[in-house]
N, C-alpha and C positions, 0 to 999 in steps of 0.2 A: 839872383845868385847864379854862378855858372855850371851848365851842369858837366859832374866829373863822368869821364868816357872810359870804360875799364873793357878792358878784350873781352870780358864774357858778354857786353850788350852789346859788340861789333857784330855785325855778321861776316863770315870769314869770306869768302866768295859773293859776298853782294856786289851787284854792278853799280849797285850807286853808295853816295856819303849823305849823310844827315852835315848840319850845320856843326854840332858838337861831334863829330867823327873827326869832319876833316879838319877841324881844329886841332884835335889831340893826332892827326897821323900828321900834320907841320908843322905841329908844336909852336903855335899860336893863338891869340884871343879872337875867341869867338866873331868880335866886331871887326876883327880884320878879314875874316871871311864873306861876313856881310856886306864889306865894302867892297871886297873883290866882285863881288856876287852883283851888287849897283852898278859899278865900272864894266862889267861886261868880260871878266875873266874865265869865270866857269859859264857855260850852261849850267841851267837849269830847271828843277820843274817844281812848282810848288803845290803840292796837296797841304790844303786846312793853313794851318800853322808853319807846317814842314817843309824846305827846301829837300832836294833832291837832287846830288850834284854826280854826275858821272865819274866813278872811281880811276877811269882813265885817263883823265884829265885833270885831276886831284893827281895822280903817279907822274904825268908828264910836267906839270908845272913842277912837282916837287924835285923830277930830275933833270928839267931843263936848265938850269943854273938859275941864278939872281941877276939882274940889270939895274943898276943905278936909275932910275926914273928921271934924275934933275934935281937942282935945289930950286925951292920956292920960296 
């Protein structure tokens, strides 16, 4: 089940995102993160379970625009 991300378990000024953060700040599914995450879009660091993806890069992909990839 996914989990839901509400501003009060964000941390306001944390340098990094959880998997379900940066889900809900690009408003997208969870495994679209995780593929980003495979394909080598973010860094990142994993403790335990946890990814740990740097909030600056999480902000600059979100306001770098969008790039058509290709049809496959």
């Amino acid at each position: 089940m996914p989990t839901t991300v509400t501003t009060s378990t964000c941390v306001p000024d944390s340098p990094v995102f959880t998997v379900p953060e940066t889900s809900a700040y690009l408003k997208c599914p969870e495994t679209t993160i995780l593929l980003h995450l495979r394909r080598g879009t973010f860094s990142y660091k994993r403790i335990g379970k946890r990814y740990l993806i740097p909030r600056k890069e999480v902000e600059h992909f979100a306001t770098s625009g969008f790039q058509r990839q290709g049809a496959r």
